[in-house]
N, C-alpha and C positions, 0 to 999 in steps of 0.2 A: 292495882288490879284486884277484886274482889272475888274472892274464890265463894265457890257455891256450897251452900250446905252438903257438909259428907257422910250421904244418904246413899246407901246401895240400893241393889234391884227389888230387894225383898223389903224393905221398910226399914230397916236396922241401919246400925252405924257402921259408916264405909270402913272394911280391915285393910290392913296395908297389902299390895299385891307383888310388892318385889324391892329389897334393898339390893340385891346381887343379881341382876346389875340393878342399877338406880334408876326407878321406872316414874312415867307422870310426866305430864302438863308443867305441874311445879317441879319436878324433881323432887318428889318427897315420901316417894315408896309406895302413896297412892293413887287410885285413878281420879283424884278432882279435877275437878273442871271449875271453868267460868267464861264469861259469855266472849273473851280475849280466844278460847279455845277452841277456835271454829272447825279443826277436827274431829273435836269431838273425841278426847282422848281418853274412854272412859270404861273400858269393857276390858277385862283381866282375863287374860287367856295363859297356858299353855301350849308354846311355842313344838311344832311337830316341825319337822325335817321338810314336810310336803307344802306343809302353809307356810314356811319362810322360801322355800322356793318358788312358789307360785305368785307371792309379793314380790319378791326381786324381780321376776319376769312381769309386775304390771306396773311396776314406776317406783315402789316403794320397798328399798333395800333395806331391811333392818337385822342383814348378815354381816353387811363389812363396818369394821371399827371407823369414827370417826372422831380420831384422840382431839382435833382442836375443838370441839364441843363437849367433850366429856362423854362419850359411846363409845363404848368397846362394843359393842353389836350383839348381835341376840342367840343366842347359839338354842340348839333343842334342848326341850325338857325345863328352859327357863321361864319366869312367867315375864307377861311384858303389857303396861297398859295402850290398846290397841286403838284406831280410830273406830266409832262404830260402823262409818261406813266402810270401812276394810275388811269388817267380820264379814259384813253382809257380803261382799264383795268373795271373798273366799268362802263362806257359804254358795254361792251359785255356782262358783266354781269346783264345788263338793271336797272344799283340803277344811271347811270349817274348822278351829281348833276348840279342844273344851277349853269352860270358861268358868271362871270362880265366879260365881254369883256375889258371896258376901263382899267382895273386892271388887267389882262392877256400879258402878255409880247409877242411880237410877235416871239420869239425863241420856243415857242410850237406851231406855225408853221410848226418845222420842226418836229414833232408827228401827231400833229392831222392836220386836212383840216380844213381848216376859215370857211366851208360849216356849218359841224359839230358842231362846238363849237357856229353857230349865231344859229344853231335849237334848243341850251341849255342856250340861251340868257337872262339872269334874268332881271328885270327891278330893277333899281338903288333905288327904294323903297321894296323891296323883305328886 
């Protein structure tokens, strides 16, 4: 499987978006992608109390641990590489969470507008 150039949203090289817990597609702290990742697991968020309830409640639990995969589960205030369309998804549903740009791959891109994700723009001390 061929991972894709790791290229954030801004042009620059993808920074990692979480060892604690162990985030990513690969499992490798960033959000790359490749064409294998048809979630599209690419967009670096901080996790709010409201956006991980509002995905529990639409199919997609990333509260409770699931030790025979290696998840312990996403608690607040962690950061976590998201699908893009799950951003968008809790964007409509207004729990959007911020999002680290330089940690966001620029392949959610092809989801969401660059407009969008700089209005949810966290600052790198968040």
């Amino acid at each position: 499987m061929e991972m894709d150039e790791s290229v954030n949203v801004l042009g620059g090289p993808l920074v990692p978006c979480s060892t604690q817990p162990l985030t990513g597609f690969f499992r490798d702290g960033c959000c790359n992608t490749s064409d294998e990742d048809v979630g599209s697991h690419t967009v670096c968020v901080l996790a709010t109390v409201e956006f991980l309830e509002s995905q529990k409640q639409s199919g997609n639990d990333l509260i409770t641990p699931w030790p025979q995969y290696a998840f312990p589960g996403v608690k607040p205030g962690e950061r976590w590489c998201l699908c893009a369309s799950r951003w968008l998804e809790a964007y409509r549903h207004g729990v959007a969470p911020k999002v680290f740009l330089e940690s966001t791959h620029k392949r959610a891109l092809e989801i969401i507008p660059l407009e969008l994700l700089e209005r949810f723009a966290a600052d790198d001390f968040d």
